[in-house]
NUKE-750676 format. One record per residue (C-alpha): x, y, z; residue in three letters. Coordinates in steps of 0.2 Angstrom, whole numbers, plus 2048, in hexadecimal, padded with zeros to 3 digits. Each point is the difference from the previous one (the first is absolute). Layout:
// residues N
XYZALA;...
This chain:
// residues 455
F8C3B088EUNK;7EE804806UNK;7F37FA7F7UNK;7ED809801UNK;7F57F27FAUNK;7EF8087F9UNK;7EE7FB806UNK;8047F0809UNK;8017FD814UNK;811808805UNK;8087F8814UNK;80A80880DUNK;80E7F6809UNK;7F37F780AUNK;7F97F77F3UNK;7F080B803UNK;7F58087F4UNK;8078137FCUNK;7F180A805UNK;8018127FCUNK;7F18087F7UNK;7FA8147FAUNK;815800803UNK;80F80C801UNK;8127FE800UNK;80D80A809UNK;8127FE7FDUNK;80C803811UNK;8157FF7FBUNK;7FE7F17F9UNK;7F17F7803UNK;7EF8007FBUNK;7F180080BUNK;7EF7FC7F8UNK;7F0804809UNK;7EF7F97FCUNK;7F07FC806UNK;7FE7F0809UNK;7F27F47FAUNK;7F77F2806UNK;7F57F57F5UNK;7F27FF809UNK;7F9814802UNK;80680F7F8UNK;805809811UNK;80E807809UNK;80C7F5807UNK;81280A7FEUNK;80B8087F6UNK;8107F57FBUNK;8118067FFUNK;80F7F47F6UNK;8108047FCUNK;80C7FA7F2UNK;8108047F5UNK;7FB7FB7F0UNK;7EE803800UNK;8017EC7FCUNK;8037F8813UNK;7F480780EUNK;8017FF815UNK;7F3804804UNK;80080D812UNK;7F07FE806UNK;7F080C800UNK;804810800UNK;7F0807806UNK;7F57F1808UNK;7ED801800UNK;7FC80B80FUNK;7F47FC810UNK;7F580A7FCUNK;7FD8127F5UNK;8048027EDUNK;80B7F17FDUNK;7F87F680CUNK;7F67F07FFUNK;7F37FF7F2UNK;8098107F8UNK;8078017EDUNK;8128077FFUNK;8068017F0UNK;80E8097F3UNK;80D80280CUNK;81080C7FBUNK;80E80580BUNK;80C80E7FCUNK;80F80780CUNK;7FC810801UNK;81180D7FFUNK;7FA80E80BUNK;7FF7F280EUNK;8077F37FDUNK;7F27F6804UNK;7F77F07F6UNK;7F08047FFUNK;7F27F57F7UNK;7F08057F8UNK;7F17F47FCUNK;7EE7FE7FEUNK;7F47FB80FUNK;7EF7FD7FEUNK;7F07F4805UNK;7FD7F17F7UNK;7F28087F5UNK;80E80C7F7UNK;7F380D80BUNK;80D80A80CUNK;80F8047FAUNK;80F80A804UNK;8128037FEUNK;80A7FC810UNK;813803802UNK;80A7F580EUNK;814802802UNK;8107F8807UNK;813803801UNK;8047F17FAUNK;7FE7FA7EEUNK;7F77EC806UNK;7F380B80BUNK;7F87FD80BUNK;7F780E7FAUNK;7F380B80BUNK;7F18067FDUNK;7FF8137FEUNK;7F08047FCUNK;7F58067F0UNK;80B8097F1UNK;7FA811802UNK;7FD80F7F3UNK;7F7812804UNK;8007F6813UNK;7F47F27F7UNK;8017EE7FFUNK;8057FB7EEUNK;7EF7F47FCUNK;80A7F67F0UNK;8017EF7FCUNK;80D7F97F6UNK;81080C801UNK;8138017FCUNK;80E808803UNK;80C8087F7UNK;812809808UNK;80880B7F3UNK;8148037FCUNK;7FE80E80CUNK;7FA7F680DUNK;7EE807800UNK;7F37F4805UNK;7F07FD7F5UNK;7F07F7805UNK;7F87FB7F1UNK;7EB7F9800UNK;7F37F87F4UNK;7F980C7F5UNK;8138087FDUNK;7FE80B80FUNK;812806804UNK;805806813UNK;811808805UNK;8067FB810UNK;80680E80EUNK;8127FD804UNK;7FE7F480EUNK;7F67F57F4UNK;7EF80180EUNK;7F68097F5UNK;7FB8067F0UNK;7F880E7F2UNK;7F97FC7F2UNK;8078087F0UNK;7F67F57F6UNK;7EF801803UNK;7F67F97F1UNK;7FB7EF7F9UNK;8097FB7F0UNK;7FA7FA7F3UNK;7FF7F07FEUNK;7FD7FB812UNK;80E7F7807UNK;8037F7810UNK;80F7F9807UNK;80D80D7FCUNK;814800800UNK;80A80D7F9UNK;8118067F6UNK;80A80E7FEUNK;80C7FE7EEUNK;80780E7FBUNK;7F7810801UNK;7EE7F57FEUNK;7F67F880CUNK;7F77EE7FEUNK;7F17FA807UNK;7FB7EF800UNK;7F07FA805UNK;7F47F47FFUNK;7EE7FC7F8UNK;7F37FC80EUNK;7FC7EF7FEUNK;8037F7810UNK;80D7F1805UNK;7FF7FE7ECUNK;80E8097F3UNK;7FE80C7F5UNK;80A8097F4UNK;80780C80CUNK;8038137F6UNK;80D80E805UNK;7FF8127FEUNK;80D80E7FFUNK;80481380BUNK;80D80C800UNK;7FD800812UNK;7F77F480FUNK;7F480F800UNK;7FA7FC7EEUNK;7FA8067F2UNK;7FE7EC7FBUNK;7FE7FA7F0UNK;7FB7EE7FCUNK;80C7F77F4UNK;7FA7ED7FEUNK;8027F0808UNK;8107FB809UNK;8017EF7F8UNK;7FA7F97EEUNK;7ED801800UNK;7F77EE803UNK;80E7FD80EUNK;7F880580FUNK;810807807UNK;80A7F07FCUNK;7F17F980AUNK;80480B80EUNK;7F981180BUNK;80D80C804UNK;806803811UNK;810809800UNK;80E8087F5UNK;8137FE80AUNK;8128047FAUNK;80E7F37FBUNK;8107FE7FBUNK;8037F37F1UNK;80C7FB7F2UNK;7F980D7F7UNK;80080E80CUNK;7F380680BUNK;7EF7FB7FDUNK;7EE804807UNK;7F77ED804UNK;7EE7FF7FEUNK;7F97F680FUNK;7EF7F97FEUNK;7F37F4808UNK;7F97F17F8UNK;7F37FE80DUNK;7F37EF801UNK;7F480280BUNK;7FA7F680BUNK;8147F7801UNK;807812804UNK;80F7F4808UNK;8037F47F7UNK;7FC8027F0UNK;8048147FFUNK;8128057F6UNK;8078107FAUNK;8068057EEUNK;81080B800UNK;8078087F1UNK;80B80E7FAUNK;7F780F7F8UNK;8058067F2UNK;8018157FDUNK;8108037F8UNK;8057FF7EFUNK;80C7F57FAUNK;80E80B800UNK;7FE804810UNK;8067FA811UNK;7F8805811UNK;807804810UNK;7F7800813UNK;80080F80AUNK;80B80180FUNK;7F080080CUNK;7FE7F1809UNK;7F17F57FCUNK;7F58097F3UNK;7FA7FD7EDUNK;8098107F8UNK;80B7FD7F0UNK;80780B7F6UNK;8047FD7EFUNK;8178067F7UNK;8027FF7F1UNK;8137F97FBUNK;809811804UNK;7F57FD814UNK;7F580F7FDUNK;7F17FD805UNK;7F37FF7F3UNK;7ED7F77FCUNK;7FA7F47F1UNK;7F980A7F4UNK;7F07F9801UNK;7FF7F6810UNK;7ED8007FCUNK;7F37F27FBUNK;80A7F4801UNK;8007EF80BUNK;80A80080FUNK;7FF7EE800UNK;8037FA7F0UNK;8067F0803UNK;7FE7F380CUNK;80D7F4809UNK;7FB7F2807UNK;81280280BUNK;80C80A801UNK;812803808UNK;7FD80F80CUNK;8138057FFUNK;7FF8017EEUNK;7EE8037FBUNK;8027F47F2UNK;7F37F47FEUNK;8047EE805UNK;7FA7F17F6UNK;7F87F180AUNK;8057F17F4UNK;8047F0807UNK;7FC7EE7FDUNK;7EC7FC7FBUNK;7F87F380DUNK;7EE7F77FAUNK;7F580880BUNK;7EE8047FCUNK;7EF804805UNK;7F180B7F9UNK;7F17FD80EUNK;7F2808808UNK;7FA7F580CUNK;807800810UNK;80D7F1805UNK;8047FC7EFUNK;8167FE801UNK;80F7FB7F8UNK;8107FB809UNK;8117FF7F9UNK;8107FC807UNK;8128057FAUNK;810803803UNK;80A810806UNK;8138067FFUNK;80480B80EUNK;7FC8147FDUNK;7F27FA7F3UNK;7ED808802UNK;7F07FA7FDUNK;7F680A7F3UNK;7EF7FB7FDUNK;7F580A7EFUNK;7F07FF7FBUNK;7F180B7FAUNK;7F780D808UNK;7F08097FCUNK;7EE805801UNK;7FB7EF803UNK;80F7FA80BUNK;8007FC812UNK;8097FC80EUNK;80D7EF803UNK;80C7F880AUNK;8107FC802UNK;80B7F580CUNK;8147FD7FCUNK;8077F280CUNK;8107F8801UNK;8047ED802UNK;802803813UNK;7EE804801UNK;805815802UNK;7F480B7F8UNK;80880D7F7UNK;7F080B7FBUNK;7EF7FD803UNK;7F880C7F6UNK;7F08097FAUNK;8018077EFUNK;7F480C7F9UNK;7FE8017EAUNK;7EF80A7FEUNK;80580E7F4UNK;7F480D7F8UNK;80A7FA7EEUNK;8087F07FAUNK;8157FE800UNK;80B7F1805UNK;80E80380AUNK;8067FA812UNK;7F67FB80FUNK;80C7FC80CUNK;813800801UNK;80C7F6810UNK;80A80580CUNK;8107FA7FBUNK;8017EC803UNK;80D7F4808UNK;8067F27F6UNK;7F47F1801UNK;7F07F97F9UNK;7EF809805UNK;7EE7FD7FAUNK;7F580F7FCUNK;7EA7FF800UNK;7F680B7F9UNK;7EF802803UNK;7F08087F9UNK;7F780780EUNK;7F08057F4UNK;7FD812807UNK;8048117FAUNK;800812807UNK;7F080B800UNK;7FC811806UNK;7F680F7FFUNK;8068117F9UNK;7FB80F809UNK;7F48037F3UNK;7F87F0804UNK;8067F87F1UNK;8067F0802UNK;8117F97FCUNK;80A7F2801UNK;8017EE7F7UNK;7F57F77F4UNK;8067F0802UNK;80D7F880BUNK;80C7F57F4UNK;80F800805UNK;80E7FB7F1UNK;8117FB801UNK;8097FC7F2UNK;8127FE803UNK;80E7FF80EUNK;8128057FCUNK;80F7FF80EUNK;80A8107FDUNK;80F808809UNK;7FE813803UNK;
């Protein structure tokens, strides 16, 4: 079983922070290789694009950068690189990644393209993503690679590009702003309709991210609501990606998004994955035979194929799991034994300390609130030996109130630990493009209970 584990740090099998943001997935046979941006916590710039690799979508190695920060030029130092997508292309054969370069002032960007024959990279450099022989001047972008294995680039505003056959360049079959405006984009292909999902522009904070409908990449669009209940903000979450995967339940399409917190971009930053929802109930759905894209199609019980009845201006996201069994896609419950562990602060330094016993294969979950008013905390699990097991940052500034879980273990060894948790009395704030400001209103940080569940 793999277990995705919603809006809470996620580790690879170094103990390390899984740092993959503005992601993709692609699956290869039998594994799955997530690429994101590499953040820091002290400046929003470049400092690689990450590649990891699992089975289960639950237990990451990570395979190191696959396109480093660069001496000099676009993804050089003191350069943004961001929403980086790799798709094999068919024709060639060829890995090749697209993302968004730019200056830290958001003043010069462009769409560059970079490729490899190997999967992990390291992925080179080709140059600017091209169309009519002109730079494409976007900032945030997607991709999209359809059951026939054509390749889309996708940009703010719900600008759509075809790509050429070799993936290097691109035309522009849909030229005009939709309405509302939408930034970061992903894509899906169900049926004989075509979703797009995008995002409000509000910064690092979440909205509630809305979708719209084609019969073809090349449009006409047609707004059809938000992709989640209203008030949710996306599950608390900006979308990023849309990939294909096989479950208990047949093949679904796995919304990927980013629960960003700026200025802890490392360690604080997690990601919200869930199934979305297009079919009807009696109806299964079945993954093209096309390599790594987001195309379903929808067979009725005799297998022909055949699409809801009304697949429009509805949720996508109607529900959330807190986890979930990725081989299943059934939602897991995280119930385990209550520990007495509380603490509702502002001021830096305040802390409560606990210590407890563990049985073998048994992980620490901490919960507590998050909100408008919430900040940031910390947490450190050691064992008797003196080992630190995590040495965490946690991040619970919301744009609306819900309790829920903070942080959740690695599995641990039978023994006894002792886990502090700390207010650190600071809270995330930003400027929007617009000039607004966002961010906190206060910097509590509430925890108000700990359970040891085995998942």
């Amino acid at each position: 079983m793999g277990v995705i584990f919603n809006g809470v740090p996620w580790f690879d099998d170094r103990g390390e922070i899984v740092n993959a943001h503005g992601a993709c997935v692609v699956r290869e046979e039998d594994t799955f290789y997530l690429f994101g941006e590499y953040k820091t916590d002290d400046r929003n710039m470049f400092n690689g694009f990450s590649c990891y690799s699992s089975r289960d979508l639950s237990r990451w190695h990570f395979e190191g950068l696959a396109l480093p920060r660069q001496q000099s030029g676009r993804l050089g130092p003191d350069r943004v690189g961001e929403r980086v997508k790799v798709m094999r292309c068919p024709a060639t054969g060829s890995y090749v990644m697209f993302m968004h370069s730019d200056d830290l002032h958001y003043r010069d960007p462009m769409t560059l393209v970079a490729v490899s024959d190997s999967i992990k990279g390291e992925y080179q450099i080709v140059g600017p993503l091209l169309c009519g022989g002109e730079p494409i001047r976007m900032w945030d972008m997607g991709t999209f690679q359809d059951s026939d294995g054509t390749g889309y680039l996708l940009t703010h505003g719900g600008h759509v590009y075809r790509l050429s056959d070799d993936y290097l360049t691109a035309e522009l079959i849909q030229p005009d702003n939709l309405e509302p405006y939408g930034e970061s984009p992903a894509m899906a292909h169900v049926g004989d309709t075509y979703y797009l999902i995008m995002s409000h522009l509000t910064g690092w904070d979440r909205n509630d991210n809305f979708y719209l409908t084609a019969p073809d990449p090349a449009g006409p669009w047609t707004y059809r609501g938000n992709i989640a209940p209203k008030g949710s903000d996306t599950w608390d979450s900006q979308s990023s990606f849309v990939f294909p995967l096989h479950t208990g339940h047949g093949d679904e399409l796995i919304y990927m998004g980013d629960r960003w917190s700026f200025p802890h971009q490392a360690s604080c930053a997690s990601q919200v994955w869930l199934p979305l929802r297009f079919e009807s109930s009696h109806e299964s759905v079945e993954i093209m035979d096309a390599g790594p894209s987001a195309s379903i199609e929808t067979a009725d019980s005799s297998g022909s194929v055949a699409v809801d009845a009304d697949p429009r201006n509805r949720p996508l996201l109607p529900q959330y799991a807190e986890a979930w069994d990725s081989t299943t896609g059934e939602p897991v419950p995280l119930a385990g034994d209550p520990l007495d562990l509380r603490l509702c602060s502002n001021r830096r330094g305040d802390t409560v300390t606990v210590r407890f016993a563990a049985a073998d294969g048994v992980r620490f979950a901490l919960f507590g609130h998050r909100g408008p008013d919430c900040g940031v905390g910390r947490i450190e699990l050691r064992d008797d030996n003196g080992e630190t097991w995590h040495a965490q940052l946690l991040d619970t500034y919301a744009q609306h109130s819900y309790d829920g879980p903070l942080f959740i273990s690695e599995p641990l060894s039978d023994g006894n630990y002792t886990v502090t948790v700390t207010a650190l009395g600071e809270t995330g704030l930003w400027i929007e493009k617009s000039g607004r400001r966002l961010g906190g209103t206060d910097a509590f940080f509430n925890i108000s209970q700990v359970r040891m569940v085995r998942v």
